[in-house]
C-alpha positions as CSV (number, residue, x, y, z in Angstrom):
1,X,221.0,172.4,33.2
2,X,222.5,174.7,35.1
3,X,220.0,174.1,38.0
4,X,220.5,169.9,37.4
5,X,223.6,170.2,40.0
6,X,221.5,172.6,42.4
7,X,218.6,170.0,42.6
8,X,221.3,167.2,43.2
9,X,222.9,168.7,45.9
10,X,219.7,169.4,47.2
11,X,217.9,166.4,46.6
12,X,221.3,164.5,48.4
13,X,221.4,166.3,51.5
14,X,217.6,165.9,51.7
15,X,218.2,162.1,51.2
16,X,221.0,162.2,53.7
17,X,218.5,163.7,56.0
18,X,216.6,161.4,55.8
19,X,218.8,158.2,55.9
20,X,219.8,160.2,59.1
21,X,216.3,160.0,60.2
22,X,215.7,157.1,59.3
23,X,218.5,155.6,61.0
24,X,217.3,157.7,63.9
25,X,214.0,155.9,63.8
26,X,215.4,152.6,63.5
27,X,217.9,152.9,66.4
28,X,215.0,154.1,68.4
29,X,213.0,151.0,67.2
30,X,215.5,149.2,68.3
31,X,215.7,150.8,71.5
32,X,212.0,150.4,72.2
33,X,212.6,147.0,71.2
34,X,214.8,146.4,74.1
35,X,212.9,148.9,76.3
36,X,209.7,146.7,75.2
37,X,211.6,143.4,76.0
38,X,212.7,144.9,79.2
39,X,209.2,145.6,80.0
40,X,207.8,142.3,79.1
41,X,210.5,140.6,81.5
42,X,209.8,142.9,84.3
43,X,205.7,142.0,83.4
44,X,206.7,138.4,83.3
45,X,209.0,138.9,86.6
46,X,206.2,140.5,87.9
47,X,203.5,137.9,87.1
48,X,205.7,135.4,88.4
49,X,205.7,137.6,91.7
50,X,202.3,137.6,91.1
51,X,201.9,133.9,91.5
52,X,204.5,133.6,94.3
53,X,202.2,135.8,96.0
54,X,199.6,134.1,95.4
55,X,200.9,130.4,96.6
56,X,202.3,132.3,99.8
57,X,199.3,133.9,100.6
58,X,197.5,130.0,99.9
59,X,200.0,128.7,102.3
60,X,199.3,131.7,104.5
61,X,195.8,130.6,104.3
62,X,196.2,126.7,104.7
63,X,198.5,127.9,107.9
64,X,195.8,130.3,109.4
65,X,193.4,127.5,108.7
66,X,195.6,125.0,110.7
67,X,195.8,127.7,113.2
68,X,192.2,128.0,113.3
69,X,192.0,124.3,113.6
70,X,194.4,124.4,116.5
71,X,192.2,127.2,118.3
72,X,189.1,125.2,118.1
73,X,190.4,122.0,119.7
74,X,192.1,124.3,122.1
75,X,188.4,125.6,122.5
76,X,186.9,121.7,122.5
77,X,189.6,120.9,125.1
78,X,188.7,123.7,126.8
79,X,185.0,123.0,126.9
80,X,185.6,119.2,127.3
81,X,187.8,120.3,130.7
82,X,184.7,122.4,131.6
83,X,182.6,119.5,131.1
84,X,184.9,117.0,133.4
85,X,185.3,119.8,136.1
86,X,181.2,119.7,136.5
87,X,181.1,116.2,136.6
88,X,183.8,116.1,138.9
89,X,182.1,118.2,141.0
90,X,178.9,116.6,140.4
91,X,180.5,113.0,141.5
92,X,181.9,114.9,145.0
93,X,178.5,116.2,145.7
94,X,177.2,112.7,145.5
95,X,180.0,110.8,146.8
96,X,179.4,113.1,150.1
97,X,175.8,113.0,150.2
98,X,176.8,109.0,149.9
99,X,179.3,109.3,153.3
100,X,177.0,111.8,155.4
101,X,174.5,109.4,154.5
102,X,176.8,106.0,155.6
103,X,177.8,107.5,158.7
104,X,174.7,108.4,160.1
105,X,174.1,104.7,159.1
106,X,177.0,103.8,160.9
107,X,176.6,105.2,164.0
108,X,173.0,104.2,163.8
109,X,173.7,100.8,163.7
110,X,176.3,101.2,166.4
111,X,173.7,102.8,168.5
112,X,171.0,100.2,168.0
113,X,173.8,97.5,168.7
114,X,175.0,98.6,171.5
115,X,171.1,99.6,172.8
116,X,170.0,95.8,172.2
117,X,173.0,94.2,173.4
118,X,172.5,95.7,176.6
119,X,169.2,94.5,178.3
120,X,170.5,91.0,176.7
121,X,173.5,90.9,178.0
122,X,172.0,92.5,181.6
123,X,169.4,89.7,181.4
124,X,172.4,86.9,180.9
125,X,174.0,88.8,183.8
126,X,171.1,88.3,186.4
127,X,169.8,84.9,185.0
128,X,173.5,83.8,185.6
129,X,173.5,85.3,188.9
130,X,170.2,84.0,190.1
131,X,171.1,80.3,188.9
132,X,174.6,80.7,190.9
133,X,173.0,81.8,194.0
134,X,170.1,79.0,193.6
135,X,172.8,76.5,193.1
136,X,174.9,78.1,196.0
137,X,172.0,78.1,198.3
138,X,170.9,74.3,197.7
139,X,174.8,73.0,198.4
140,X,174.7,75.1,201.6
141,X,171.5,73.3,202.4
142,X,172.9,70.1,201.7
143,X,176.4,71.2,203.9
144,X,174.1,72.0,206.7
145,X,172.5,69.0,206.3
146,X,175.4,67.1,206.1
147,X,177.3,68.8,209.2
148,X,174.3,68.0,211.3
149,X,174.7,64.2,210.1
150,X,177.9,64.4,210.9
151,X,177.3,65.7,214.4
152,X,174.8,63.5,214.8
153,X,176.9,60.4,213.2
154,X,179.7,61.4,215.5
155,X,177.3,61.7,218.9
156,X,176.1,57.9,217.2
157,X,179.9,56.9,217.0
158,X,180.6,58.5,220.7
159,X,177.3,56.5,222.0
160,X,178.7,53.0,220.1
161,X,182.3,53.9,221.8
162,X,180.8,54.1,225.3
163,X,178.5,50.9,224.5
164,X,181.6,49.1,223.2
165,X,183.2,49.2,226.3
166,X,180.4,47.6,227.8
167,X,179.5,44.7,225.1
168,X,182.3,43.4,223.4
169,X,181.5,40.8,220.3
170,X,180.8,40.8,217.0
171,X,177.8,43.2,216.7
172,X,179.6,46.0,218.4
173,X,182.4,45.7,215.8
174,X,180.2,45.6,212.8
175,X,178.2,48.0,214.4
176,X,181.5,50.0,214.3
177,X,182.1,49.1,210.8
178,X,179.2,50.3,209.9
179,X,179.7,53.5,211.6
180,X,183.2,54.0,210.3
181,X,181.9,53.6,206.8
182,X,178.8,56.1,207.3
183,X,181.6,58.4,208.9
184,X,183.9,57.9,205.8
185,X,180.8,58.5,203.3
186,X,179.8,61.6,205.5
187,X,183.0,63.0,205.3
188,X,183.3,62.3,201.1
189,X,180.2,64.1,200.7
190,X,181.9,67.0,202.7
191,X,184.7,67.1,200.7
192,X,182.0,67.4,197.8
193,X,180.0,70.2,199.0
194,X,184.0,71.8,199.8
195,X,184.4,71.2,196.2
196,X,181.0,72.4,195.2
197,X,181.6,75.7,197.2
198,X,184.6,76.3,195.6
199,X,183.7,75.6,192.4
200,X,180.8,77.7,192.9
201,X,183.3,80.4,193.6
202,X,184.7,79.7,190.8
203,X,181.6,80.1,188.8
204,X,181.1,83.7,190.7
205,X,185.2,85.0,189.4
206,X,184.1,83.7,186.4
207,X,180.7,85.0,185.7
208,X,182.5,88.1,187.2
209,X,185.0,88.5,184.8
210,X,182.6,87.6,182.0
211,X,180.8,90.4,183.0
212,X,184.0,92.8,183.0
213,X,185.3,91.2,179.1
214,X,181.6,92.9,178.3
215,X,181.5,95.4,179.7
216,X,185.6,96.0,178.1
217,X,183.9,94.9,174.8
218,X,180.9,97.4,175.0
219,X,183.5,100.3,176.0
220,X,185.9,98.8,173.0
221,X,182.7,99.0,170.6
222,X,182.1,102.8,171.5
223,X,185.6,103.4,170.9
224,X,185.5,101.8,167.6
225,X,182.4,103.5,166.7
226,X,184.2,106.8,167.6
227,X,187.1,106.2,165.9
228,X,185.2,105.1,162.4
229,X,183.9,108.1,163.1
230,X,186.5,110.2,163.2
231,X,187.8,108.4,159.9
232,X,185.1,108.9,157.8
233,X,185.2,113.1,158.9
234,X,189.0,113.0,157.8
235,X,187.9,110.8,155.1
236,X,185.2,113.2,153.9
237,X,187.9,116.1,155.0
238,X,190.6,114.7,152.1
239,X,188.1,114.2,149.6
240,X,186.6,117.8,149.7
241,X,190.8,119.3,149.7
242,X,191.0,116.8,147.0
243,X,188.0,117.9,144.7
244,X,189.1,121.6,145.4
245,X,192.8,120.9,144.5
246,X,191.1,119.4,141.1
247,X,188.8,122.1,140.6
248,X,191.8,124.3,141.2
249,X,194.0,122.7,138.9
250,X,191.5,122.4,136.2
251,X,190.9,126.0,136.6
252,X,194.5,126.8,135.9
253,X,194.8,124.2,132.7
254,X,191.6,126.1,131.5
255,X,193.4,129.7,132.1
256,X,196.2,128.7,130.1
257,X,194.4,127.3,127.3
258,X,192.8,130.1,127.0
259,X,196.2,132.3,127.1
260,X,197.5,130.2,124.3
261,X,194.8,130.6,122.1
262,X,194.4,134.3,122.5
263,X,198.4,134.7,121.8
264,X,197.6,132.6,118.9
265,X,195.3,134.7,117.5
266,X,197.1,137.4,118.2
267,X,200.1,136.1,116.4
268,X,198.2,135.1,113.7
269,X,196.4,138.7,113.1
270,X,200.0,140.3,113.8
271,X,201.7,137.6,111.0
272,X,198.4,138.6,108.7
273,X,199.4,142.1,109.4
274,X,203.1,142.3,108.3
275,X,202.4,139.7,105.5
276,X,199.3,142.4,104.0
277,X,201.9,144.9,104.4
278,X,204.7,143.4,102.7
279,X,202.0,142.1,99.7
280,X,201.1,145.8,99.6
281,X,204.3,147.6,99.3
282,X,205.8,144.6,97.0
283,X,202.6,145.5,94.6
284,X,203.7,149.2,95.0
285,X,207.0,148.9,94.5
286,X,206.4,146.7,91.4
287,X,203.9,148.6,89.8
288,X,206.2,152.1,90.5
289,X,209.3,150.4,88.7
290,X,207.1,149.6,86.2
291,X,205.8,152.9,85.5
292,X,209.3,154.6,85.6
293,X,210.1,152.5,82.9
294,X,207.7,153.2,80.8
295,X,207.9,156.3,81.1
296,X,212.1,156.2,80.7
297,X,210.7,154.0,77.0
298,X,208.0,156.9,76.8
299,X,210.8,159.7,76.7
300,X,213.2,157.8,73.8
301,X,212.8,158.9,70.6
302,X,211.4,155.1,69.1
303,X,208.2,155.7,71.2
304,X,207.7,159.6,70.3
305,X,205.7,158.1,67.1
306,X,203.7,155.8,68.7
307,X,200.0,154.9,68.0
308,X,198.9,156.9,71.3
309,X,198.2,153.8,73.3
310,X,200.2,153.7,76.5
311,X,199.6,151.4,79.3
312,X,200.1,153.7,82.0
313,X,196.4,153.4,82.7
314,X,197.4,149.6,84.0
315,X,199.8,150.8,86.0
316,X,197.8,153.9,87.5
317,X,195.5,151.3,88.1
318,X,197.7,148.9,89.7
319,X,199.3,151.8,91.9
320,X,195.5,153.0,92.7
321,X,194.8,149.5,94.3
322,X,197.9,149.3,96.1
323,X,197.7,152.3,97.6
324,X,194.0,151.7,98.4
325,X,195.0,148.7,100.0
326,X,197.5,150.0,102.3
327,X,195.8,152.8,103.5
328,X,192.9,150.5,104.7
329,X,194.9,148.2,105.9
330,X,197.1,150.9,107.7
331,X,194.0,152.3,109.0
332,X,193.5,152.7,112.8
333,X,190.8,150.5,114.4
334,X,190.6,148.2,111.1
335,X,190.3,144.2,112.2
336,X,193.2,142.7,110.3
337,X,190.4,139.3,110.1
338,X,187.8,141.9,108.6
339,X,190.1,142.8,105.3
340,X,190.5,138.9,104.5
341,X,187.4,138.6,102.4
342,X,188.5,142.6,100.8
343,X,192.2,141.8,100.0
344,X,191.6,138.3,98.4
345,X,189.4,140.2,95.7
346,X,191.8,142.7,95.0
347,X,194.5,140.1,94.8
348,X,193.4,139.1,91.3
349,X,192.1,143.2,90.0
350,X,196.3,143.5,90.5
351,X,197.3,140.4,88.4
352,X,194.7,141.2,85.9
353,X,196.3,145.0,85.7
354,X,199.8,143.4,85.0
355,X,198.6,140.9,82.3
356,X,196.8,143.7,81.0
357,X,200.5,145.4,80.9
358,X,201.7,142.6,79.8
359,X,199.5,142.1,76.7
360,X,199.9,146.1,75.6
361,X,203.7,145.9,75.9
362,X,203.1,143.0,73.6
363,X,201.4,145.2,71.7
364,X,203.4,147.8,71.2
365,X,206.1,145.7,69.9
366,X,203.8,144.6,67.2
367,X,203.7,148.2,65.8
368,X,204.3,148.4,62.1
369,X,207.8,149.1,61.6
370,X,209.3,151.1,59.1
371,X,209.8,149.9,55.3
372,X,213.1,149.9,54.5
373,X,212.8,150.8,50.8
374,X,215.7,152.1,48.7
375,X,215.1,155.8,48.1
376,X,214.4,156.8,44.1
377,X,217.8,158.5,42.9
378,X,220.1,156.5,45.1
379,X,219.8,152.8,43.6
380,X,223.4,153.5,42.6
């Protein structure tokens, strides 16, 4: 009996002990609890990352596929500009084969005009000439003629004056008549062959100028021959500074196509570039919070008595792949383009690691908890 109040005090400082302890324990529960709920928000704020990553580096995808679009119809312009400058070139070729070949036509013709007009027009010239002179030649016959009528009308008329001073009467006056009428019709047909003469002058000036208006024309048609000519050189002349100043300008519109698409593509690797950069150091940073917190809930006193599991293999995991990942991708000589196909498969080795965190945090808060029973002695 004298032990009974030994064992008491004994026994009640050992069961203040352990309600200490046991409220030790369950304030450390509860602080795991809330260490455990902190990690499962920053696992769910980090799968949600996750998956904004993810739908940004779709729409990083869907815009480097527009961009690719955008550099193959720069490329299909390009090659369809190729393909009009050759058949632009091929048209010129032809179109001046097609003048060389109309001006040597051209002055062909001219030449064979001008070669069998000529003799024609020569032969008009001489037939007119010879018909003028035959005509010219039978009026001054038929002057001659007439003159000597006349001179012998007159002699006829001085013969009939003398005679009429002789016999007077009727017959010397119709004699007379007669004479006077011959003389009349003698000098009308003079008048004619005047007329004829002068006409036939006439004919001469005017066979004389025709012959001037052709040649004029003939000098007129080698003038116009020259000067068609000369056109069709100028012509030919334009066209050529015409096709070059196309070829040229084409040439240009090609050259900046082709600087457009190459500063697309280098945009595009540079935006690639600072976008697998700022994926990589996001999924570094997260995954380095994450493990300093753990390790802050690894250090309180609820987690001390854990079941051994810890998740820090997820994270070391996650960290290992983020790091891999930048260092290749911060590799020198490494083709941005090339790691497309590497970093899409280790996009979904990182979101598995944080479910996998995610899932032992879960876990961990369904540890068996401690059993609050009332302790034997203390019921009252």
């Amino acid at each position: 009996t004298c032990l009974q109040p030994d064992y008491e005090q004994a026994l009640r400082s050992h069961i203040g002990a352990l309600r200490r302890k046991s409220l030790d324990e369950v304030q450390g529960r509860e602080r795991a609890c809330r260490e455990t709920k902190l990690l499962r928000a920053e696992a769910e704020r980090l799968g949600s990352e996750a998956q904004l990553q993810q739908a940004g580096l779709e729409a990083e995808r869907r815009e480097q596929q527009e961009r690719r679009a955008q550099h193959e119809a720069a490329k299909a312009e390009v090659a369809a500009q190729k393909r009009e400058g050759a058949s632009r070139r091929i048209q010129i070729a032809a179109l001046t084969d097609e003048l060389v070949q109309l001006q040597s036509e051209a002055e062909s013709a001219v030449r064979q005009a001008v070669s069998s007009a000529r003799p024609g027009a020569l032969a008009r010239e001489r037939a007119r000439e010879a018909m003028l002179l035959a005509e010219r030649n039978a009026r001054e016959d038929l002057l001659r003629r007439l003159r000597a009528e006349a001179a012998q009308l007159s002699q006829e008329l001085a013969s009939l004056m003398d005679q009429s001073r002789l016999s007077p009467g009727r017959a010397f006056m119709v004699q007379l008549l007669a004479m006077l009428e011959r003389l009349a019709n003698d000098r009308e047909v003079e008048r004619r062959a005047r007329d004829a003469e002068r006409q036939a002058e006439e004919l001469a000036a005017l066979c004389q100028r025709q012959g001037q208006e052709h040649e004029a024309q003939m000098e007129q048609l080698e003038v116009d021959a020259k000067l068609a000519r000369e056109a069709a050189v100028e012509q030919r002349k334009q066209a050529e500074e015409e096709a070059v100043a196309e070829e040229q300008e084409l040439r240009e519109r090609i050259k900046r196509n082709r600087r457009r698409a190459e500063k697309v593509e280098r945009e595009a690797a540079e935006h690639q570039k600072a976008v697998h950069r700022e994926e990589v150091q996001s999924i570094r940073r997260a995954a380095e919070l994450s493990a300093q917190r753990w390790e802050e809930a690894k250090a309180s006193p609820g987690c001390a008595q854990g079941d051994g599991h810890f998740p820090s293999t997820a994270v070391s995991r996650v960290l290992a792949q983020a790091r891999s990942l930048s260092a290749l991708r911060e590799a020198p000589g490494v083709n941005p383009a090339d790691l497309r196909p590497m970093k899409l498969r280790a996009e979904f080795p990182v979101i598995g690691s944080l479910q996998a965190l995610e899932s032992q945090i879960a876990a961990m808060t369904r540890m068996p908890a401690l059993v609050r029973q009332p302790v034997p002695g203390l019921a009252h």
